[in-house]
N, C-alpha and C positions, 0 to 999 in steps of 0.2 A: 337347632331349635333352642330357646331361650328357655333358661331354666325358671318352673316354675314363681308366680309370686311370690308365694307364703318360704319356697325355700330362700330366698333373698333378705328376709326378718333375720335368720338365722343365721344365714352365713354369706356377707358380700362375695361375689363372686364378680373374675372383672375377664375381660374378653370380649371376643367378637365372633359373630357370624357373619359373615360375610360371602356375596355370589359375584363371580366375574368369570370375564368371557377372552379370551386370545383367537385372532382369525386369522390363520399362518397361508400364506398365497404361497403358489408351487413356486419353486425356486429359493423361496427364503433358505438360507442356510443357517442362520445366528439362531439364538435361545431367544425367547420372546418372555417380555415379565406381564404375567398377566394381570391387565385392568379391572379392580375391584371397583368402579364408575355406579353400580347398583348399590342403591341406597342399602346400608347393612341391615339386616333382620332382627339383628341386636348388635346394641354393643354396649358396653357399660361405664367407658369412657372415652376418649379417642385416641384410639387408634390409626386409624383411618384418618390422614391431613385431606385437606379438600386440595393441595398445590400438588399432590403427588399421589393417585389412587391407585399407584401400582405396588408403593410403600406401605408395609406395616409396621409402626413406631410405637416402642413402648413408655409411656408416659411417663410422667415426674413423679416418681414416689412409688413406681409399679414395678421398679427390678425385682425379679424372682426366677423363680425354676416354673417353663411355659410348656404344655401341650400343644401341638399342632397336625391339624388334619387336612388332609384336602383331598378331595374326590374330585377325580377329573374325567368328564364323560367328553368322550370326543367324537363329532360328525363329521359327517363326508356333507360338503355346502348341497348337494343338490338333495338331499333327504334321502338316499339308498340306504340298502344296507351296504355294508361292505362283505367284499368277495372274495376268494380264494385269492386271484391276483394281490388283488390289496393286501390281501396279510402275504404274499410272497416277496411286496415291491417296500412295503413298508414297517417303519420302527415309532410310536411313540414315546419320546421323555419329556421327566420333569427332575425338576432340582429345586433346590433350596438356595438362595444366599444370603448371608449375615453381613452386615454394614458394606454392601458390595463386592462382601468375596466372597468365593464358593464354600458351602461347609466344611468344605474337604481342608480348606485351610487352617481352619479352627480343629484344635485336637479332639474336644469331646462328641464330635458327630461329625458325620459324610452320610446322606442320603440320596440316593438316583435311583429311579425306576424307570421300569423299560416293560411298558404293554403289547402283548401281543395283540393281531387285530383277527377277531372269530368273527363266527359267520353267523352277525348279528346287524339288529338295523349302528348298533354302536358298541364300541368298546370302553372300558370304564377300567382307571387304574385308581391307586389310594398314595399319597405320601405321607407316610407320619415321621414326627419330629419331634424328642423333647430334650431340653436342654433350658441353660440358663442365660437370661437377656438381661440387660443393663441400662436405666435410663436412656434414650435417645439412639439405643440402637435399634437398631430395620432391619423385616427380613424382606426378600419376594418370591414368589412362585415364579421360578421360570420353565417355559417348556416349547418344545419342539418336536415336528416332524419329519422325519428321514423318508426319503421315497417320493414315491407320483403314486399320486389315486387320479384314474381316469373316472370322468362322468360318463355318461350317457353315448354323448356326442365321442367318446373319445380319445376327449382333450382334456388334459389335469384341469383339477377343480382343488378348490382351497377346503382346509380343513379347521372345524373349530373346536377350541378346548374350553367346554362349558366347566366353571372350577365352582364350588360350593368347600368354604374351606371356615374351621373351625379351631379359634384361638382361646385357651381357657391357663388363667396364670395358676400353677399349684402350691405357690407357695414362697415364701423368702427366699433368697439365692443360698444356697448352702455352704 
């Protein structure tokens, strides 16, 4: 949610809200970088290129120390819940990458999480992130699913990773 009017008199605040979707088919085995394609709900300046809306880039004159959030609610395609099977056959992750390499590269952060799947119509995990970003550097949300979720019928059915993810700059690089 975009921070009030009247607090933006007072104190520029620059960031993004942004909503995007990943739809992993059975078998994929790689990370997927999720598509932020949905028009941002804010942003304050851009972030978001329109040549690459899986990229989050930080603009000219914006290096600082960054907050980063992302919630990630994940479906089964045909709208079930998911089932005891399911949470025995399957793993969801997400990660982080900084200028195309994994956090893990970078010495001041490494983030991975790993949701379990309960006996709910969906499961919902959080990434957070804060560190410091540099003119022209990107991050992206990647994420994957390990396993087979059967439909109805059966037969594996693809899974989607609905991402609501939140970037707010805190300040000059330290």
């Amino acid at each position: 949610m975009p921070p009030p009017n009247w607090f933006e008199k007072w104190i520029r605040i620059h960031g993004a809200d942004l909503k995007g979707a990943s739809i992993i088919v059975p078998g994929t085995a790689a990370f997927t970088a999720v598509d932020f394609g949905h028009p941002p709900a804010w942003e304050s300046d851009t972030f978001l290129g329109a040549g690459d809306t899986r990229k989050i880039t930080i603009p000219n004159k914006l290096a600082g120390r960054y907050y980063f959030r992302a919630t990630i609610c994940w479906e089964k395609s045909d709208n079930r819940d998911f089932e005891v099977p399911d949470r025995n056959k399957s793993c969801f992750l997400a990660y982080l990458t900084k200028n195309g390499d994994t956090l893990a590269s970078h010495l001041e952060d490494t983030h991975m999480s790993v949701a379990p799947v309960v006996e709910a119509a969906k499961t919902v995990m959080y990434v957070l992130w804060e560190g410091t970003l540099r003119k022209d550097d990107y991050i992206k949300l990647c994420v994957k699913h390990e396993g087979t979720i059967n439909g109805s019928t059966g037969h594996p059915i693809s899974v989607t990773a609905n991402v609501w993810l939140i970037l707010r700059r805190l300040g000059p690089p330290v």
